[in-house]
N, C-alpha and C positions, 0 to 999 in steps of 0.2 A: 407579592404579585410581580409577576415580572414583566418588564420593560427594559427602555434605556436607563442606564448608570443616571443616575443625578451630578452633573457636572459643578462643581466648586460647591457645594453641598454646604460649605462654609457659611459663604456669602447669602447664601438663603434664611440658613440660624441667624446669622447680623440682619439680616432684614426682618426677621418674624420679632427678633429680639429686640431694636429698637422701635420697631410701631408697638412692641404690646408696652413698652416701657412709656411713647410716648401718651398712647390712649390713658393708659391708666393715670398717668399725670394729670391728664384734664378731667379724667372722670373723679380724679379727686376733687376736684375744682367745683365740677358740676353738682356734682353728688351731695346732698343735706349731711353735715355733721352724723354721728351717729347718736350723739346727746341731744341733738337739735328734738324737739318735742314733736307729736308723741317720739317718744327714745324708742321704743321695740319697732315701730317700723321701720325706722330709719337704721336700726341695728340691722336689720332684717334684710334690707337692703343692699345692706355695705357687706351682710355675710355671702349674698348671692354674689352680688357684682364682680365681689374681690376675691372670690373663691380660686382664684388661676384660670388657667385655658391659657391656648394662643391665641388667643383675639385674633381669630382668623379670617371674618369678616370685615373687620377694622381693616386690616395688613394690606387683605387684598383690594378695598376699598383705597389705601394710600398710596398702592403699586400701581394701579390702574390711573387714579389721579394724577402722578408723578410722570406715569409713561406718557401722556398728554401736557406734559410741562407745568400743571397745577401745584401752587406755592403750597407747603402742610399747614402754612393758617388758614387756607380756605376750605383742607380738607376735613381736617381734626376735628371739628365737632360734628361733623354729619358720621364720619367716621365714631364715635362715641357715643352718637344716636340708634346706630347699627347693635352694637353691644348691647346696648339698653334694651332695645324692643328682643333678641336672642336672650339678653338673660331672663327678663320676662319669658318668652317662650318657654323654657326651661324649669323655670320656677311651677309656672302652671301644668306642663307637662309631668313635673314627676308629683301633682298633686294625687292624694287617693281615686278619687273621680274618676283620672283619667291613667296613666301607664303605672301612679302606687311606687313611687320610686323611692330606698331609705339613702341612694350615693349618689352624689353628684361631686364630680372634679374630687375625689377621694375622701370626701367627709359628708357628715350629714346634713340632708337636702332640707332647705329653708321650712317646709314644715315640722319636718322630725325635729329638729335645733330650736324651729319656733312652735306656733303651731298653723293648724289650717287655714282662718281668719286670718293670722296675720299673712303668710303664704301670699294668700288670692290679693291682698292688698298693696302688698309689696312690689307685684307682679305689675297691679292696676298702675301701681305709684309711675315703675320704671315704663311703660309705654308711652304712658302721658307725658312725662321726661323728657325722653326721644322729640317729640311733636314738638317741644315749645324748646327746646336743644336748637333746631334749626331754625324754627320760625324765630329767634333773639341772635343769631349768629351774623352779628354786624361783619363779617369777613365778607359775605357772599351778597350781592342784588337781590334785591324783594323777588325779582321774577323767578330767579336761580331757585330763592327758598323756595316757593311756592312746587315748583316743577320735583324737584327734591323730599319733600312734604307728600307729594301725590303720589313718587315713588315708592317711596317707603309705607305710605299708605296702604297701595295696592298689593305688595311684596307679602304685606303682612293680615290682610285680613281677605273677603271671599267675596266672589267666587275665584277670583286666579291667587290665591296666597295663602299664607302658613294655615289660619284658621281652615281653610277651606283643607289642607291638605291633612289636616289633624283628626276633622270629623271622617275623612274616608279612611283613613287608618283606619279607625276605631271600627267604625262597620266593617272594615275588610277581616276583623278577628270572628267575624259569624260567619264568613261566606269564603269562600274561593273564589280569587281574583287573577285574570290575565297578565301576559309579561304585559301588554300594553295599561293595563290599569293599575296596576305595580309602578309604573313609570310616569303614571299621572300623578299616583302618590309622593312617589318622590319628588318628581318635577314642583310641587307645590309646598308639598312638607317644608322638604327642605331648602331643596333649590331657590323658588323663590328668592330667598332672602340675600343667598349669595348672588345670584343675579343680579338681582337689587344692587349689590353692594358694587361690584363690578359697572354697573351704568350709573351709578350715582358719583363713580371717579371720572367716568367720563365725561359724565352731563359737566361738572364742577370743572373738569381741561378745556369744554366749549369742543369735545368732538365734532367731527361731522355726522349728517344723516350715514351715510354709509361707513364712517367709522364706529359710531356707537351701533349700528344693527353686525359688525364685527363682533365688537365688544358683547352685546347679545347673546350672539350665540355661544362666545369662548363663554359666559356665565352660565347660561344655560347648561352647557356640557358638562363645568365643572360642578354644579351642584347637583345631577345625576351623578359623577361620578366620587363625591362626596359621601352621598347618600350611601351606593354600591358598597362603598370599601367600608363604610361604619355596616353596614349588615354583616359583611364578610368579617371583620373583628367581632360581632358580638358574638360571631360563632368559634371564635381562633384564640381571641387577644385575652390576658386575666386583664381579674379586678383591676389591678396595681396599673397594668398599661393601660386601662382606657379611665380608669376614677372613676367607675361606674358601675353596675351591677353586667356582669356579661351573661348570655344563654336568657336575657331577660324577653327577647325576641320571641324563642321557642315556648317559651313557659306560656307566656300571653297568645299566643297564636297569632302572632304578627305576619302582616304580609310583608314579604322581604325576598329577595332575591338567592338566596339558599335554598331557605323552603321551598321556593319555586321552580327552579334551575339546580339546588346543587352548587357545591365548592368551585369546582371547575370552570361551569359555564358563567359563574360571578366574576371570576378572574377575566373570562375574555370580555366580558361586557362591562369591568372598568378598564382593559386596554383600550377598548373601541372609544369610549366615551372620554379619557385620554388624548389618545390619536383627532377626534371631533372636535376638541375644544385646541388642541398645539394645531389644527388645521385653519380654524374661524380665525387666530393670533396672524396666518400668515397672510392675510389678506389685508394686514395691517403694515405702512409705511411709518412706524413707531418703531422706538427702542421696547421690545416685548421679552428680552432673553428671563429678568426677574417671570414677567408672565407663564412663561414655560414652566420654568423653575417651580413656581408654585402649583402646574399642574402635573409636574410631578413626583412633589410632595406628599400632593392628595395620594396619588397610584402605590407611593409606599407605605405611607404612613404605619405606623404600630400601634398609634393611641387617640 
């Protein structure tokens, strides 16, 4: 897709690469054994969890943090709360039920490796996780948690969050659906969650009112344009670059922004939503250049 060059492009891998090194650090910490009893769910667990990704949630959850001066022990576990409630989404999402998925992150998806029961429990395990991850996170003030708690709350269930955004997919495979209800899709699917993650760095720096409704909107934007560019890979990118089954969009009769629009007009509508989120960052008197950086990671990304 094109844009601006990604400037030191370096420095960006060093930053994706020590937050996923540090999250997973504590999600070791966090995370029950995998002998720990019952053993298969906790196996089951540790196969989702530790599957790889960028822990792109986390990253930008500790960039956002950082950019407001927040120390990594106050952000790190809310940041690992993030991942938990997304690897949940994931686990339930490629169940048969719902999108039938056998790849996730390049190997077989927690049902296929386990089976369905354990799947849906795995799933239940790691949200509940998440919840009491913050609400025990002696770094942070009881009010902090609580505020934090409600976030991620809302982020992740309905009517403005992942659930909510998951059941309109799923109806939107019977019907034809507008660029604007495509966009609500996403907005909630996916977005949510990064939005989420993006105000819950902030809330944790003690933003202001009009800096964290900054922050807002750059999440906002960038989890529409998150969403955009994963539609446009499942029609471009192979198996190998995304770890996941591709063309799985079309097969299901997803709503998605190809089907809708076309290759092309995908491309301008993750420049714009780009452009909308590097626009909400300048309204910020913060060090934001990582911020940019990461939205325009999302505009190239391959995988």
């Amino acid at each position: 897709m094109a844009s601006n060059v990604i400037q030191n492009p370096l420095e960006l891998d060093s930053l994706l690469a020590s937050s996923r090194a540090l999250v997973e650090l504590e999600l070791n910490k966090l995370l029950p054994l995998s002998g720990t009893t019952p053993e298969k769910i906790h196996q089951a667990i540790r196969w989702s969890v530790f599957a790889g990704g960028k822990r792109f949630r986390p990253a930008l959850l500790l960039a956002v943090g950082q950019a407001f001066s927040a120390p990594v022990e106050a952000l790190i576990r809310t940041a690992c709360a993030f991942e938990m409630v997304h690897t949940y989404s994931l686990i339930h999402d490629d169940l048969p039920a719902m999108d039938d998925d056998e790849l996730r992150r390049g190997r077989p998806t927690c049902h296929v490796r386990f089976d369905e029961a354990t799947a849906i429990l795995a799933g239940d395990a790691l949200q509940t996780l998440a919840f009491q991850t913050i609400a025990e996170d002696v770094a942070l003030d009881p009010e902090t948690r609580i505020a934090l708690i409600a976030e991620l709350a809302r982020a992740a269930a309905t009517p403005d969050g992942m659930v909510a955004g998951q059941a309109l997919d799923m109806e939107a495979e019977t019907r034809q659906v507008s660029r604007a209800q495509l966009e609500e899709i996403h907005r909630l699917k996916t977005g949510a969650l990064i939005k989420a993650a993006a105000r819950s760095g902030a809330i944790i720096g003690r933003a202001s009112d009009s800096e964290l409704a900054a922050i807002t909107s750059y999440g906002s934007y960038l989890g529409l344009l998150f969403q955009i560019t994963d539609d446009f890979l499942d029609v471009t990118a192979t198996a190998e670059d995304l770890g996941k089954t591709p063309g799985k969009d079309a097969r299901s009769n997803k709503a998605t922004y190809p089907a809708l629009h076309g290759l092309e007009e995908t491309r301008a509508a993750a420049v714009d939503a780009h452009r909308n989120a590097c626009h909400a960052l300048d309204q910020l008197n913060r060090p934001t250049d990582i911020l940019h950086r990461i939205a325009d990671f999302i505009l190239h990304r391959t995988g």
